[in-house]
C-alpha positions as CSV (number, residue, x, y, z in Angstrom):
1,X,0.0,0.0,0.0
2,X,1.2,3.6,-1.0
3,X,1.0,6.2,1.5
4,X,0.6,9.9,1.1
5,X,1.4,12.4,3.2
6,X,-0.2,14.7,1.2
7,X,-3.9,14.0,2.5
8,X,-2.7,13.8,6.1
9,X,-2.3,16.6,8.6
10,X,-2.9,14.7,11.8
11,X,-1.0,16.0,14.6
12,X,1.3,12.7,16.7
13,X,2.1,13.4,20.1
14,X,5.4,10.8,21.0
15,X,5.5,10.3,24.7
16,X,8.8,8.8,25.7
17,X,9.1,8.7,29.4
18,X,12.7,8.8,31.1
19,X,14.3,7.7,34.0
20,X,17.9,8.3,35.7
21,X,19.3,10.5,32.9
22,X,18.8,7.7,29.9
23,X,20.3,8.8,26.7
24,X,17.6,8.9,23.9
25,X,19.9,9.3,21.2
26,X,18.4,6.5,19.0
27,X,15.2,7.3,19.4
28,X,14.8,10.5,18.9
29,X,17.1,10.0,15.6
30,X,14.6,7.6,14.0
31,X,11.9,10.0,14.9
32,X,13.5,13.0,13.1
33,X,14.0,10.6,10.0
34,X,10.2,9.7,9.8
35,X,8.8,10.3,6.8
36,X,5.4,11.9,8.3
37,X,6.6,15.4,9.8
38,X,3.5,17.2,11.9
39,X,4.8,15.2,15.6
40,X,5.6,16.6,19.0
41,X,7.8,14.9,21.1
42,X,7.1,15.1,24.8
43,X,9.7,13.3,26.7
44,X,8.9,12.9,30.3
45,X,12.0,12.8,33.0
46,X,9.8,13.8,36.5
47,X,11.8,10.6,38.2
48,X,8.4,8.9,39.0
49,X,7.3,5.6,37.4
50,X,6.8,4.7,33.9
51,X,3.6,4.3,33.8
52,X,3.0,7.7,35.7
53,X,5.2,9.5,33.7
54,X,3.1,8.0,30.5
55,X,0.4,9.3,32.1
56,X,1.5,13.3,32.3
57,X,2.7,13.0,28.5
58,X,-1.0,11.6,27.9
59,X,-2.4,15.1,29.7
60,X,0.0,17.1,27.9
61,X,-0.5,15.8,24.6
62,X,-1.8,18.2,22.1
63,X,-1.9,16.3,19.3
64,X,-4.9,14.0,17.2
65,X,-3.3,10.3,18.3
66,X,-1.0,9.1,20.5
67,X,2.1,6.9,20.2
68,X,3.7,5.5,23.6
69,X,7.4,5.0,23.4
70,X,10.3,3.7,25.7
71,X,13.4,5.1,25.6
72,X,15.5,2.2,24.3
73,X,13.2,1.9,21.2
74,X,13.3,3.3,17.9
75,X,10.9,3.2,15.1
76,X,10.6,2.7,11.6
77,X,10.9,5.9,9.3
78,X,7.1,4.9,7.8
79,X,5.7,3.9,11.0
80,X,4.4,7.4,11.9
81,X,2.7,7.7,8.4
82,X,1.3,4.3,8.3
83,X,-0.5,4.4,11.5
84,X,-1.8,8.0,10.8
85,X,-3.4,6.2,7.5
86,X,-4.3,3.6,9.5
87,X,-6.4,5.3,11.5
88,X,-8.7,6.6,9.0
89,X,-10.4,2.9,9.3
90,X,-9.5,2.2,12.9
91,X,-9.0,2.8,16.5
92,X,-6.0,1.5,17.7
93,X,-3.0,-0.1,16.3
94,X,-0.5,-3.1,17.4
95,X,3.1,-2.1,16.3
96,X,5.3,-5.4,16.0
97,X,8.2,-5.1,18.0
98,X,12.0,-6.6,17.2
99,X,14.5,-7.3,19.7
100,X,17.8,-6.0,18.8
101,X,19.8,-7.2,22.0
102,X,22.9,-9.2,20.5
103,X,24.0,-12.7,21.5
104,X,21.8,-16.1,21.8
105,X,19.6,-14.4,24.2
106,X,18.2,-11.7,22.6
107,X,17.2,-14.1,19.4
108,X,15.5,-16.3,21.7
109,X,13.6,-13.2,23.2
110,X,12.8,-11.9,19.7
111,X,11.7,-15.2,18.4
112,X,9.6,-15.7,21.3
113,X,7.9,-11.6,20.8
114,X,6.7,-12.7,17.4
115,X,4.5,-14.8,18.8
116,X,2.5,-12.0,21.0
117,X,1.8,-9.7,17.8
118,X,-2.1,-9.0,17.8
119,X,-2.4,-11.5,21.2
120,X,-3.4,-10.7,24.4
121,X,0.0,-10.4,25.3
122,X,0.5,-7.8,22.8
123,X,-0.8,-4.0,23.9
124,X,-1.6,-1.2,21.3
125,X,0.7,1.7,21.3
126,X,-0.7,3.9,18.9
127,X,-4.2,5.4,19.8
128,X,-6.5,8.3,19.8
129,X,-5.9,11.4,22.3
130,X,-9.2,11.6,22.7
131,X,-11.0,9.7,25.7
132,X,-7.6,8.1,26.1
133,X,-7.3,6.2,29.7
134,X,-4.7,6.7,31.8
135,X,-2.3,3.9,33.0
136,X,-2.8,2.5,36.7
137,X,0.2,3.8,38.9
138,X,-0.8,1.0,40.9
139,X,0.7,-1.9,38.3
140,X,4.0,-2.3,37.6
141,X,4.3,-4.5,34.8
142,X,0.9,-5.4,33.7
143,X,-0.4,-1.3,33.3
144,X,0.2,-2.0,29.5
145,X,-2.0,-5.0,29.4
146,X,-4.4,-3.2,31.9
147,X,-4.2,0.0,29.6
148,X,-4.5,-2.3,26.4
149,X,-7.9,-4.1,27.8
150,X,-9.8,-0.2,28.4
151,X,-8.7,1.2,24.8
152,X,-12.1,0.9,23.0
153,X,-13.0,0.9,18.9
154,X,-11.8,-1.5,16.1
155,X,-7.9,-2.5,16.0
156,X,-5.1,-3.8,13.5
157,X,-1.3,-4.2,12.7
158,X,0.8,-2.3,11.7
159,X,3.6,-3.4,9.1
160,X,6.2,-0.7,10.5
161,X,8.2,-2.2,13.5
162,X,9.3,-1.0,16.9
163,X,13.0,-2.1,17.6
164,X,13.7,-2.7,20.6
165,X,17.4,-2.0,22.4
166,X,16.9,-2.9,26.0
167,X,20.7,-5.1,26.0
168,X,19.6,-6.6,29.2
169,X,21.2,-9.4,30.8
170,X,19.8,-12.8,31.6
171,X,20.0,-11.9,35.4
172,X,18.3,-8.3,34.5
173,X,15.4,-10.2,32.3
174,X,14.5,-12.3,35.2
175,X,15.2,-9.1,37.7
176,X,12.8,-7.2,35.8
177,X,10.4,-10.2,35.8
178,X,10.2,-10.6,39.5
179,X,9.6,-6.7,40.1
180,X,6.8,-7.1,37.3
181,X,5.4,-10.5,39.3
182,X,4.3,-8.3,42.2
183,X,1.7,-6.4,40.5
184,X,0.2,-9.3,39.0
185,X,-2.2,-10.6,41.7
186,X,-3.7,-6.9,41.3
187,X,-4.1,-7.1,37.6
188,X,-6.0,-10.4,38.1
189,X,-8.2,-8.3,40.0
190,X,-8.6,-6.1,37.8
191,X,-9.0,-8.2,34.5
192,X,-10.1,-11.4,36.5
193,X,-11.7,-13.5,33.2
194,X,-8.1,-11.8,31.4
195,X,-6.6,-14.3,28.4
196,X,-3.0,-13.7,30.0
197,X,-4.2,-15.6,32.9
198,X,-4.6,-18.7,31.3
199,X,-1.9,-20.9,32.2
200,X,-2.3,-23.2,28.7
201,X,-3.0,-20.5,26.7
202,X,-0.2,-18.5,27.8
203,X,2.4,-21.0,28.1
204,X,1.2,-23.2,25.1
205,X,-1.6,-22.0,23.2
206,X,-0.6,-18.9,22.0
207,X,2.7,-20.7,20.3
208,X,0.6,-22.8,17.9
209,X,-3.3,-20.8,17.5
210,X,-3.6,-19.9,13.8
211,X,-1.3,-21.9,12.1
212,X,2.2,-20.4,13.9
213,X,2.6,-24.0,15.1
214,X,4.8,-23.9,11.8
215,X,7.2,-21.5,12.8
216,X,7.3,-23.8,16.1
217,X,8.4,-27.1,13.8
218,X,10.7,-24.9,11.7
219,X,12.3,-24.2,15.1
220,X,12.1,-26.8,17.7
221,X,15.2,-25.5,19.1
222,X,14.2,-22.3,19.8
223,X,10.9,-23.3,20.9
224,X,12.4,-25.7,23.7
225,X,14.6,-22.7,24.8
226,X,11.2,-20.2,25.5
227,X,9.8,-22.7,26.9
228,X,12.8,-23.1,29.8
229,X,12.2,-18.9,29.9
230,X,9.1,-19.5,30.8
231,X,9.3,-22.5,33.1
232,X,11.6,-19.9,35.1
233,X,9.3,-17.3,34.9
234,X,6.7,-19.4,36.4
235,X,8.7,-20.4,39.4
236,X,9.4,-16.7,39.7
237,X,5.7,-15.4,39.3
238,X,4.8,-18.5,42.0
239,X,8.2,-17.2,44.9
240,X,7.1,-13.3,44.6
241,X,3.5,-14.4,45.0
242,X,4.1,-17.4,47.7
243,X,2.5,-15.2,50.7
244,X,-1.1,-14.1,48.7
């Protein structure tokens, strides 16, 4: 499909919330190398927590949609003008993301994201401004999927990607993972009938639904080595949570 930027004049507010002096080099160089130019940036360094941070670049935001970054991302140069076409027909719009940390790890952790695209797992990142929730303060971890599951309207794919350069260590992943653990009982709450907390679907289901049981044959391999991840992350989620 041929996009024009011509017939578009949507405003993009970018909302890229920073913590403890990050550099955002990277991603602010892919956004000035977007093709679609009529953007504000609103980078958010108030030293509170991601998702409350999200939520004062939400309230500030001046523009038509919405797209919510992190600071070790960057984005296609055609991503900005695809999902402001996009949006002509729809709501909300999943953005596939890659994982570009180097070394065995970060292929097994990008393999595995491809999985997610358009899944419960997955959360939308680009959106309208208007009637736009706010994240819950109260989650760490699950406010995307909480923020995901109150953004209302029709929804699609983008073919633009996110890249992702988070270069974090196996003992950081599973770090990260045990902070994110704590806020889960809460989400469940929340979202009690939620697909995520599925144990068959999440662990197994989501791996082979609509024909990507293919891509699990091509690579039996990898496919063994997420599911060790995930056996870890499971004794994680089941320590942090041992007292509820």
């Amino acid at each position: 499909m041929v996009y024009s930027n011509r017939e578009l004049k949507n405003k993009v507010s970018i909302v890229i919330p920073v913590r403890h002096k990050e550099n955002i080099y990277r991603v602010l160089e892919s956004i000035y190398a977007s093709t679609y130019k009529n953007y504000e940036i609103l980078v958010i360094d108030e030293g509170l927590e991601r998702s409350e941070q999200r939520n004062l670049g939400i309230l500030k935001a001046t523009g038509e949609y919405l797209l919510i970054l992190d600071s070790d991302q960057c984005i296609d140069r055609n991503l900005l003008l695809e999902c402001v076409y996009s949006m002509k027909q729809f709501d909300a719009l999943y953005i596939p993301e890659k994982i570009m940390t180097k070394g065995w790890f970060g292929r097994l952790r990008n393999w595995e994201r491809q999985f997610y695209n358009e899944t419960a797992v997955d959360c939308v990142r680009f959106v309208r401004t208007k009637d736009c929730p706010l994240f819950d303060p109260c989650l760490k971890g699950p406010e995307d999927s909480d923020w995901d599951r109150r953004i209302k309207g029709k929804r699609n794919i983008t073919k633009a990607k996110i890249y992702h350069y988070d270069n974090v260590s196996v003992f950081s992943y599973f770090s990260k993972k045990a902070y994110y653990s704590k806020s889960m009982s809460l989400f469940a709450k929340k979202n009690p009938k939620d697909k995520v907390l599925n144990f068959w679907w999440r662990c197994f289901g989501v791996f082979f639904e609509q024909g990507k049981w293919k891509q699990v044959l091509r690579r039996p391999d990898l496919f063994i080595g997420v599911m060790f991840l995930i056996l870890i992350r499971g004794v994680i989620y089941l320590w942090v949570n041992k007292d509820l």
